[in-house]
C-alpha positions as CSV (number, residue, x, y, z in Angstrom):
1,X,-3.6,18.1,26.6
2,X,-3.0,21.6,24.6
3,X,-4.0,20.1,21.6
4,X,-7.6,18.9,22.9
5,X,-7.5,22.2,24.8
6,X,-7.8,23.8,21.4
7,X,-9.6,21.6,19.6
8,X,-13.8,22.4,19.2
9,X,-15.1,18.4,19.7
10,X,-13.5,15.0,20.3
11,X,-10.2,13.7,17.9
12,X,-9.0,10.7,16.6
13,X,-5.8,9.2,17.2
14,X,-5.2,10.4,13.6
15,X,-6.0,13.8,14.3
16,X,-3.9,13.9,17.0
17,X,-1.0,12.8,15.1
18,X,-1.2,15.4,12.6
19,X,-1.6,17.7,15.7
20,X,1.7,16.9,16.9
21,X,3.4,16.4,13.8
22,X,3.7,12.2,14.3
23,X,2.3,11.0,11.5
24,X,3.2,7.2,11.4
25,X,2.7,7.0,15.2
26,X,-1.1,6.6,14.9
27,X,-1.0,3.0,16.3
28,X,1.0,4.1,19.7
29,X,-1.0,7.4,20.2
30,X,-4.2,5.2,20.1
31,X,-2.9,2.7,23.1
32,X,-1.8,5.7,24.7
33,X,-5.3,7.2,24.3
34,X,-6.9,4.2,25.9
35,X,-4.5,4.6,28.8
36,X,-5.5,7.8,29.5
37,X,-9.3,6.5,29.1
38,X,-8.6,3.9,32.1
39,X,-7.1,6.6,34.4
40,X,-9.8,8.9,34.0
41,X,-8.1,11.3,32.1
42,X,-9.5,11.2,28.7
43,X,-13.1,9.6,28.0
44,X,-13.9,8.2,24.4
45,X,-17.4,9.7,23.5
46,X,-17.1,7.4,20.7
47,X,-15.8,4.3,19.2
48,X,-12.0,5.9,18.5
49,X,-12.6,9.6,19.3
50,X,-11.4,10.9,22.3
51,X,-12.0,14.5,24.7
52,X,-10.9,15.4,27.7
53,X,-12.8,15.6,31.0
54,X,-14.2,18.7,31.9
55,X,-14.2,19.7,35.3
C-alpha cells in the first residue's frame, strides 16, 4: 500500500513490480490486484490500472 501511497495516479501490475523490485512476478501481482479489487481494497479505475480507496 506504500507504493500507491506514493504514487501520483493509478499503476499497473507492471509498475508495481518495478516498484517492489519483482520484475518477473507481473502475472501473480496482477491476480493479487484483482483480489484486493473484490475485498474493496483497491478499485481498478481502468482496464489493468489499479489505486487505492480514499477514505
Amino acid at each position: 500500500m506504500a507504493v500507491f501511497a506514493r504514487a501520483s495516479g493509478p499503476l499497473r501490475a507492471r509498475g508495481l513490480c518495478e516498484a517492489m523490485d519483482l520484475p518477473k512476478h507481473t502475472e501473480g501481482i496482477r491476480a493479487k490486484l484483482k483480489l484486493l479489487v473484490e475485498q474493496g481494497i483497491l478499485t481498478e479505475t481502468e482496464r489493468g490500472l489499479f489505486t487505492h480507496l480514499r477514505p
